[in-house]
DODRENTOR-308783 format. One line per field, with one value per residue (C-alpha): residue in one letter; x, y, z. Coordinates in steps of 0.05 Angstrom, whole numbers, plus 5000, padded with zeros to 4 digits. Layout:
% residues N
aa <- (a | ...)
px <- (X | ...)
py <- (Y | ...)
pz <- (Z | ...)
% end
This chain:
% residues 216
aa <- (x | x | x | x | x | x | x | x | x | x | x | x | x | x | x | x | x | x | x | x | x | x | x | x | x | x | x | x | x | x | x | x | x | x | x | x | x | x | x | x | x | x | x | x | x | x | x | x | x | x | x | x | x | x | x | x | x | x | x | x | x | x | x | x | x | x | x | x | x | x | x | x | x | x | x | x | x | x | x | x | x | x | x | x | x | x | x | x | x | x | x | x | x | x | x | x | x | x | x | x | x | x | x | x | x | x | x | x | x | x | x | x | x | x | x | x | x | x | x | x | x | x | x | x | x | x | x | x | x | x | x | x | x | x | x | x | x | x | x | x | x | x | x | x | x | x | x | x | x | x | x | x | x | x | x | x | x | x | x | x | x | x | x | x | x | x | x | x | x | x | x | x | x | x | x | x | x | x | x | x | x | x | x | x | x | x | x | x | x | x | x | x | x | x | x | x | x | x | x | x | x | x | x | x | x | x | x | x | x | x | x | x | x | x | x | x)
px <- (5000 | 5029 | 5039 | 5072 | 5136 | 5132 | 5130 | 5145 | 5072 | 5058 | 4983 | 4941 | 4892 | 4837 | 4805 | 4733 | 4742 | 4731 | 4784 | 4743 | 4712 | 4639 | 4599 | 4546 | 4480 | 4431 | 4418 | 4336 | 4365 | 4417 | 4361 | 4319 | 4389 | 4410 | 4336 | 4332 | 4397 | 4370 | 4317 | 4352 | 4396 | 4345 | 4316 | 4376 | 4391 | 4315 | 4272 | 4203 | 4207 | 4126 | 4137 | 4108 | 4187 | 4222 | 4171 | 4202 | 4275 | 4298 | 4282 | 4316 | 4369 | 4381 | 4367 | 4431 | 4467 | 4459 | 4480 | 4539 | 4575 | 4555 | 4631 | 4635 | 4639 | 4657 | 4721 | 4764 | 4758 | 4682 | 4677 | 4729 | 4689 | 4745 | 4750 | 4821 | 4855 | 4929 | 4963 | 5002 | 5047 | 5082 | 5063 | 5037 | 4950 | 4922 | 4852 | 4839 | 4779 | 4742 | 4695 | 4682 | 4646 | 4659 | 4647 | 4704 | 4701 | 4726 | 4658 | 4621 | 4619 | 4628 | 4696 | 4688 | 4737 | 4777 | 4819 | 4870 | 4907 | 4959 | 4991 | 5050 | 5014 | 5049 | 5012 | 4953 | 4907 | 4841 | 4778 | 4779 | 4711 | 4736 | 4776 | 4720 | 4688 | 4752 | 4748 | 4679 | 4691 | 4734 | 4700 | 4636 | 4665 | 4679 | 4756 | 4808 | 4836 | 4900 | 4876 | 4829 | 4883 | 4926 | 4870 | 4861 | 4935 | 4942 | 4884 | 4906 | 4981 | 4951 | 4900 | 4945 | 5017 | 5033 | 5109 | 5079 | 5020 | 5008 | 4950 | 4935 | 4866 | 4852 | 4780 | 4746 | 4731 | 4662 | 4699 | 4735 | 4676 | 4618 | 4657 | 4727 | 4769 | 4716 | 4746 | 4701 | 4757 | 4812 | 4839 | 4873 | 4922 | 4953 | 4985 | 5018 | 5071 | 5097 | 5140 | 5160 | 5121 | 5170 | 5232 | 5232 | 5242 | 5218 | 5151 | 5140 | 5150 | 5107 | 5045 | 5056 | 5062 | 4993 | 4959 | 4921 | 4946 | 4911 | 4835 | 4850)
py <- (5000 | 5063 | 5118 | 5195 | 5162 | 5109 | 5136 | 5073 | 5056 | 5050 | 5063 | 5017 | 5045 | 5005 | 5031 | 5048 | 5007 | 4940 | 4878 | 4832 | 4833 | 4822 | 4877 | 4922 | 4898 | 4951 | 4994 | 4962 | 4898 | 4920 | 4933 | 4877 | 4832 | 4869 | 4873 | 4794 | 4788 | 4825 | 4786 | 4720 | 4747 | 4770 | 4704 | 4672 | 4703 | 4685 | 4747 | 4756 | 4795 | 4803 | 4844 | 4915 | 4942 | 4901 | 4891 | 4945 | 4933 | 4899 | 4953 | 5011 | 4976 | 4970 | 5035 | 5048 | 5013 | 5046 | 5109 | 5077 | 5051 | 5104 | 5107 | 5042 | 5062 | 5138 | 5162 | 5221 | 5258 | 5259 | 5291 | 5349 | 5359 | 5413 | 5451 | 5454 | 5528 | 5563 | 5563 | 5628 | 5602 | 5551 | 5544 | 5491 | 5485 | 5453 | 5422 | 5396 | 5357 | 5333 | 5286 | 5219 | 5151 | 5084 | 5011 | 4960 | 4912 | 4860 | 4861 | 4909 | 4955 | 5027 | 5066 | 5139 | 5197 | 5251 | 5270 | 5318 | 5339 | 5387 | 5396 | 5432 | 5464 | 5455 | 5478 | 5475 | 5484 | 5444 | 5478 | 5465 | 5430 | 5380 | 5350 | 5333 | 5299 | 5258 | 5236 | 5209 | 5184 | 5120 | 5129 | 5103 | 5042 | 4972 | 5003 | 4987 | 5048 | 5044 | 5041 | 5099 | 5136 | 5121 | 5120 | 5195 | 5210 | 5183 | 5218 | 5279 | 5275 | 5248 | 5299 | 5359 | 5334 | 5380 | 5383 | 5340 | 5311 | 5293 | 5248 | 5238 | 5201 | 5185 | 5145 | 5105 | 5033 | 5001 | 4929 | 4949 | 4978 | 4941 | 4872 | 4839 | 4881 | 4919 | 4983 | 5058 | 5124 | 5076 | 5117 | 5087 | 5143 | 5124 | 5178 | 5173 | 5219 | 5234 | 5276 | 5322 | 5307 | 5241 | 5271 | 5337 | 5342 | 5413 | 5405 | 5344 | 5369 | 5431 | 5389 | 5341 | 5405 | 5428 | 5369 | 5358 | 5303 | 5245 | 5260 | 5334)
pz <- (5000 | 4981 | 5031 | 5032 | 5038 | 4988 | 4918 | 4880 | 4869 | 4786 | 4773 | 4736 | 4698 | 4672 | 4606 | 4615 | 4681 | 4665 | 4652 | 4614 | 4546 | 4557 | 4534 | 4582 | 4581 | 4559 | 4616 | 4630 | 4619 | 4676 | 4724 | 4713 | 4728 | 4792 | 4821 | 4812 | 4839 | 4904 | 4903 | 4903 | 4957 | 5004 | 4998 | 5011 | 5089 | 5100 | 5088 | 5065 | 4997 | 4993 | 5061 | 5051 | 5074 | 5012 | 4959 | 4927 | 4948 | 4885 | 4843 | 4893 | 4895 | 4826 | 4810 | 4866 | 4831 | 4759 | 4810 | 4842 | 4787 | 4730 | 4722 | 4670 | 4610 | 4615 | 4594 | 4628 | 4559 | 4574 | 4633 | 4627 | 4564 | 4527 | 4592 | 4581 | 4583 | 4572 | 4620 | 4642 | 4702 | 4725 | 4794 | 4839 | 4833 | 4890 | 4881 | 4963 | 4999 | 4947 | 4978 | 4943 | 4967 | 4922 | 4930 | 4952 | 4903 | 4953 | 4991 | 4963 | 5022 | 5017 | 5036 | 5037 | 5033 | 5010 | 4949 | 4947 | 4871 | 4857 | 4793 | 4760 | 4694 | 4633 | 4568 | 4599 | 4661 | 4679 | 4705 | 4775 | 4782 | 4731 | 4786 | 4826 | 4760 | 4742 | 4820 | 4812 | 4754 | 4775 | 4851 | 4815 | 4798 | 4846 | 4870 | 4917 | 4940 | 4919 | 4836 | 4853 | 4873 | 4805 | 4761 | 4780 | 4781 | 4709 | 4680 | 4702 | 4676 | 4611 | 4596 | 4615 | 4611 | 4665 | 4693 | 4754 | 4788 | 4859 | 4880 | 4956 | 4979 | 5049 | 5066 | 5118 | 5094 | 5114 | 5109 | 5173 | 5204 | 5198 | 5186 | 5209 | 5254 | 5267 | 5272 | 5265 | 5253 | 5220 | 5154 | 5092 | 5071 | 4990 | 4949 | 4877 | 4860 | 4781 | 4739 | 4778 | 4843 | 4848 | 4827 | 4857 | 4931 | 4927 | 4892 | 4933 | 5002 | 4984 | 4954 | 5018 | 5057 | 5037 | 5047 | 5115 | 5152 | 5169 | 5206 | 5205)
% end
């Protein structure tokens, strides 16, 4: 797991999130699947799906879902939709506390967080809500933290080719909350460092700097 200190980690980016080849079912067709799926598991731990409380739980649930995971099948270019703009200086660009929830695709609990960017510009600068769009982007996706983390890194040093980019995202995992170790207020803390965020002490003590540390 990758840390402040560790800057080793090399992202994985999955294109348009997926790692197989099976094509998305059309988007009713989705529904209808996750709502009997629901159903089946409801079932399964021994409720009563007639029940006034989860007649309609099937169908909720799937419509969740289409929320959750709206990520698959969107592409960075999509969302920062040409809001790319000269850029008249070189210095460090801070985008901090952008709030994000995801699913762990380990047990399909939530984990919920924080994401903190900075960037050296190069050509170019990104408008700064685009950032919070690239991070839901992969966060509506099944993640592990430490992909999320390079997925958003690597989208951002493709689209802009900056000088640098610095990715730091710090989040609460439901798998160690509700589940396990059993554990409420434990943080996961990952950050991704490139360009010139890994290979200038400088830039990367300043961007670290800037950051707040871990529950501030």
């Amino acid at each position: 797991m990758s840390s402040a200190a560790d800057t080793s980690f090399e992202p994985t980016v999955i294109a348009g999130g997926r790692t197989n080849h099976h094509p998305s079912p059309h988007a009713g067709d989705r529904r209808t699947v996750i709502a009997s799926a629901t159903r089946a598991l409801l079932e399964a731990i021994g409720e009563d799906t007639t029940r006034p409380g989860l007649e309609k739980t099937p169908e909720r649930v799937a419509k969740a879902w289409e929320h959750l995971t709206a990520g698959y099948g969107l592409e960075p270019e999509e969302v920062v939709n040409g809001a790319l703009f000269p850029s008249e200086s070189s210095q460090l660009v801070i985008v901090r506390d952008i709030e994000f929830s995801s699913l762990c695709e380990h047990h399909l609990l939530p984990f919920t967080g924080r994401v903190h960017v900075g960037y050296v510009p190069g050509r170019s600068i990104l408008g700064l809500s685009k950032f919070a769009r690239l991070t839901d982007l992969y966060a509506r996706r099944l993640q592990v933290q430490e992909r999320l983390t390079g997925q958003i890194a690597e989208a951002v040093m493709t689209l802009l080719e900056p000088e640098g980019v610095g990715v730091v995202v710090e989040a609460e995992h439901m798998c160690m909350v509700m589940r396990g170790v059993e554990k409420p207020g434990s943080l996961t803390r990952t950050t991704v460092l490139l360009g010139s965020f890994r290979d200038d002490r400088d830039v990367r003590e300043q961007f670290l700097s800037a950051v707040p540390g871990p529950g501030a």
